[in-house]
C-alpha positions, 0 to 999 in steps of 0.5 A, spaced: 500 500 500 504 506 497 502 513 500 500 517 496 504 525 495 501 529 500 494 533 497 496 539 500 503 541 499 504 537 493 498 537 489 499 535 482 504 529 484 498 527 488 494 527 482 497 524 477 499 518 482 491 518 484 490 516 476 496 511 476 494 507 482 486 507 481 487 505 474 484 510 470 491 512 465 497 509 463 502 511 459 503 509 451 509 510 447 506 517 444 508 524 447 502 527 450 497 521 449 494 517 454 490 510 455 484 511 458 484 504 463 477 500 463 476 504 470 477 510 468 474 509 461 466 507 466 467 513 469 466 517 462 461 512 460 457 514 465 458 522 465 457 520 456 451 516 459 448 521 462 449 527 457 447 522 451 441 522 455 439 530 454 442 531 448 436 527 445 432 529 449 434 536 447 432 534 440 438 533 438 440 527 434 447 524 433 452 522 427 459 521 426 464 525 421 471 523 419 476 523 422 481 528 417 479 533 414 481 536 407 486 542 409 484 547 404 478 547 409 481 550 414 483 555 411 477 557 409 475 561 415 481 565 417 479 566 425 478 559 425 485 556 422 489 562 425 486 560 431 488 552 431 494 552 427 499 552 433 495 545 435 493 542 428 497 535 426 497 535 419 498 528 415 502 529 408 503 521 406 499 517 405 498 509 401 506 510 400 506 517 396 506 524 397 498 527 398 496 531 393 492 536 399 495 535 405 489 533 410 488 535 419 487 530 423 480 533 425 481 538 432 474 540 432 469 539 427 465 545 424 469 546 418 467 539 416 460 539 419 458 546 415 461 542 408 455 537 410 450 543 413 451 545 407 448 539 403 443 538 406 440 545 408 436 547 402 429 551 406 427 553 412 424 548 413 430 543 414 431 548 420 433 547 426 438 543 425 441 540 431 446 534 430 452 532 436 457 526 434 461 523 440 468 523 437 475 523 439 480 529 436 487 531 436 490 537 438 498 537 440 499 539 446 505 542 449 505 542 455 500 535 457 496 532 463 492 526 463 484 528 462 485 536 462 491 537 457 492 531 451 494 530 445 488 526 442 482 527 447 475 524 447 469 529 447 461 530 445 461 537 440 455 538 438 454 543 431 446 546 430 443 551 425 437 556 426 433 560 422 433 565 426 440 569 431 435 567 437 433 560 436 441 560 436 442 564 442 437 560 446 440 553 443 446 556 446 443 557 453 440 552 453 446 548 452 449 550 457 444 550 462 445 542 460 452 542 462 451 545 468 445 541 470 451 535 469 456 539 473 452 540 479 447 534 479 451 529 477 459 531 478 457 534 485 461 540 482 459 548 483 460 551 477 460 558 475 457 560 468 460 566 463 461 569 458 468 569 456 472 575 454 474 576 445 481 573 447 479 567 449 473 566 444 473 560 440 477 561 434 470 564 429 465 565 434 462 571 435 460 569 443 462 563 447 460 562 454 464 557 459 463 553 465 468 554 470 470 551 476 475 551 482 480 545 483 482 545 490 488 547 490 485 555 487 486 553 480 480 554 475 478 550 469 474 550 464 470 544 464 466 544 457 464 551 452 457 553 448 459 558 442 455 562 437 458 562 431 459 569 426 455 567 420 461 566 416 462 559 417 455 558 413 458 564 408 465 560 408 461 553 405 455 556 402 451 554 407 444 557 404 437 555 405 430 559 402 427 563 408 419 564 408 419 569 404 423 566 398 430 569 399 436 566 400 439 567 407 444 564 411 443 560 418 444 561 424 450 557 428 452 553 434 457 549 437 458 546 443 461 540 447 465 537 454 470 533 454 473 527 457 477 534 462 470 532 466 473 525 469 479 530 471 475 535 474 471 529 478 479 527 481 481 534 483 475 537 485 473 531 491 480 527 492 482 527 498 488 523 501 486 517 502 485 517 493 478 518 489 472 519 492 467 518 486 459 523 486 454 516 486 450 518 480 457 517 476 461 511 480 462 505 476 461 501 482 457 505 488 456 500 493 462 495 494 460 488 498 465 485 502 464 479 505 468 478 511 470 472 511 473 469 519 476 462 521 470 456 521 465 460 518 460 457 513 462 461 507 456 458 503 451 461 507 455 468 508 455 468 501 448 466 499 446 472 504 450 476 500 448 475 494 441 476 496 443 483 498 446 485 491 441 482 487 436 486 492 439 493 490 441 491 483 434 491 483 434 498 485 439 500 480 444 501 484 451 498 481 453 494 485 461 489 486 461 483 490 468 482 492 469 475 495 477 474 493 479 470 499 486 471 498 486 478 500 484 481 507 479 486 509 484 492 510 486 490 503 479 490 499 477 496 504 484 500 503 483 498 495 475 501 495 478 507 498 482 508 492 477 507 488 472 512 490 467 507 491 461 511 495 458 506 499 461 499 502 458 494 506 460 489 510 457 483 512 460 479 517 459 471 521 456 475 527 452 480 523 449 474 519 447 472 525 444 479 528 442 479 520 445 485 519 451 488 515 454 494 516 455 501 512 461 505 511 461 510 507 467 514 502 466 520 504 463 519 512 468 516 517 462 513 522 460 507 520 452 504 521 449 498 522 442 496 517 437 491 518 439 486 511 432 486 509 432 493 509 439 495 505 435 496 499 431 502 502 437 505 505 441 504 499 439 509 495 437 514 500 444 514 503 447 515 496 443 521 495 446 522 501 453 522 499 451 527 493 449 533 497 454 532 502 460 532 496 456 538 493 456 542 500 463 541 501 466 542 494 461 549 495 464 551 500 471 550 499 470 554 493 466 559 497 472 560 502 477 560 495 473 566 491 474 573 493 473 580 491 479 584 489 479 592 487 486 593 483 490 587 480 497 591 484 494 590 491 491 582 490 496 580 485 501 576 488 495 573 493 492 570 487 501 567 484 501 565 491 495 562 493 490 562 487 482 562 488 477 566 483 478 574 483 472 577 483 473 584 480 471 590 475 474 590 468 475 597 463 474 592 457 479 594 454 485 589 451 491 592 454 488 591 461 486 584 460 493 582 459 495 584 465 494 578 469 498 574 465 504 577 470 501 572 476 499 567 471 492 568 471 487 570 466 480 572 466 476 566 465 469 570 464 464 575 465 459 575 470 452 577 469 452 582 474 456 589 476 458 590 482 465 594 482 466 601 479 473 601 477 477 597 473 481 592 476 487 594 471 487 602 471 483 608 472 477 607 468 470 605 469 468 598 471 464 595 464 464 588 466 464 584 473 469 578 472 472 572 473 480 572 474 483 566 476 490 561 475 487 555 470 489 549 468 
């Protein structure tokens, strides 16, 4: 049982040592990639699970589109190409011979996705049209971390086009309450949604909006966007319908998408020393069963009584692991669900049997309870809610204990270097202010609806925006 780098003191040794003990990453032999291990691959099926679930429900249907695109179409909206070009890997060979246009492995989809829009929008009839693929793409990263920063990454983006700037505007919106309904109500993680500023708008996008959140140690990351697109992408591909007056008119479009950064966020928001600690609506397995096998007793009978309580809240719907490995101890099945996150454990022992009880111990709780067998399938799912608000509760206030308000980056600058947290604070507007807390490497990370502070934080001038600045990963 190796300790794990001390969470507070040294919080990225602790993280990556989390992904590679639970057995959610390993390493492959390309720079940058990772290989998503099948426990850490069930954690992003249940957050894709849940996500899938609403995008259909939304209206939204699912479809796949290549994986390389032809260069040329890159190019063809400046923003865009310039936007990605540091990150694009490009493919120049190919079937033994040099390719007559080299092609992009695909970093983001729109430029593709548009050459089929446009095919297939004729009237305002064929509007809205409202597509998502799950897909993987590649961006080179320079400086990687497993989950937050990849070379290649696996996400949900999805692309819609609207007869009208406000159905697109409402399909922003719409999408973002979507992602903070999965951020909240199944990561157990407070987010905070905005809109980002021009420097960080997505390359070709007239407005983007983010859902930020604050890792514990005061870091912010952006956990996923939902952008309104300038038209020039329909004009850069033709994409023309008939409006209902008979004249041609370019739709309206959007973008959207979350990655697979979510698991990350899951481990840096809720870790603690002990290792991962899992938001029940999301864990692979939410209850472990050990049985507690001791010298002379009827294993048969203990494990026909465990069997009965799996099969009980399997009936619930509750995913459940019977650990019966007789070669390894308590301490060991116990240290290793820990590691693991598993939100609840029981143990049902000899002399519970007898009491025809077992005992529940909880990930995120140090005392122990004692449940009536028969009525573990009642308690279950109660204590699993449970959990969810505590893990929300305590993620709420350790961000609330880590936002602060700031009047001038010169008095809370090296505060913000040193400790990190959201600065909430006033900004001009202006560009040449914005770049000002790069000095703490910091940056605005978005735009709050609300104004409260009259100066800007940079120099002299009136407040325009109320922001959010922070370090991020």
């Amino acid at each position: 049982m190796s300790k794990l780098p001390n969470i507070t003191t040294d919080f990225p040794a602790w993280y990556q040592e989390v992904l590679y003990s639970a057995e959610l990453v390993d390493q492959p032999p390309v720079r940058g990639a990772m290989v998503i291990r099948p426990y850490g691959y069930a954690i992003w099926e249940q957050i894709k699970g849940r996500l899938d679930e609403r995008i259909k429900a939304t209206g939204h249907q699912n479809a796949a589109f290549p994986l390389l695109i032809p260069e040329s179409f890159l190019k063809k909206e400046a923003k865009h190409v310039e936007g990605f070009a540091p990150e694009v890997a490009v493919v120049t060979r190919a079937g033994g011979k040099e390719l007559e246009e080299p092609l992009v492995i695909r970093p983001t989809s729109e430029t593709i996705v548009h050459c089929m829009f446009a095919r297939w929008i004729a009237s305002w009839r064929d509007l809205p049209l409202k597509i998502n693929q799950w897909a993987n793409v590649v961006r080179w990263e320079m400086r990687p971390r497993a989950f937050l920063r990849t070379t290649e990454f696996f996400w949900q983006e999805g692309h819609t086009a609207h007869e009208t700037r406000d159905e697109a505007v409402k399909e922003v919106h719409g999408m973002l309450r979507e992602y903070l309904d999965l951020a909240e109500n199944y990561l157990a993680i407070p987010a905070v949604a905005g809109l980002k500023s021009p420097s960080e708008t997505f390359p070709g996008a007239e407005k983007t909006y983010t859902f930020e959140a604050l890792m514990q140690d005061g870091k912010a990351l952006q956990m996923g966007t939902s952008h309104l697109l300038h038209q020039s992408f329909a004009e850069s591909f033709g994409i023309k319908f008939q409006d209902r007056d008979g004249e041609l008119a370019y739709p309206h479009l959007t973008s959207w998408g979350v990655t697979t950064r979510l698991v990350g966020s899951v481990v840096m928001v809720h870790g603690d020393q002990k290792g991962l600690v899992l938001p029940p609506r999301i864990a692979p397995i939410q209850v472990a069963i050990v049985p507690i096998f001791t010298k002379g007793c009827d294993k048969e009978q203990l494990l026909e009584a465990v069997r009965k309580v799996e099969a009980s809240l399997v009936g619930q719907g509750i995913r459940v692991y019977v650990d019966d490995d007789e070669q390894k101890t308590p301490g060991n099945k116990f240290y290793h669900w820990e590691l693991r996150g598993v939100p609840v454990r029981i143990e049902v022992g000899p002399r519970d049997l007898v009491n025809n009880q077992a005992v529940l111990a909880t990930r995120v709780g140090e005392e122990k309870e004692t449940v009536i067998l028969a009525q573990l399938a009642e308690r279950v799912p109660m204590l699993l809610d449970e959990i969810h608000s505590i893990m929300f509760t305590r993620a709420r206030e350790r961000r609330d204990a880590m936002w602060y308000a700031g009047a001038k980056l010169e008095e809370f600058g090296l505060k913000l270097d040193a400790e990190g947290g959201f600065w909430q604070t006033g900004w001009c507007g202006n560009q040449e202010c914005e770049m000002l807390p790069k000095k703490y490497k910091a940056t605005i990370r978005c735009l709050l609806p609300e104004r409260k502070t009259s100066c800007c934080f940079g120099c002299d001038k009136e407040s325009e925006h109320e922001v959010l600045i922070a370090k991020a990963y």
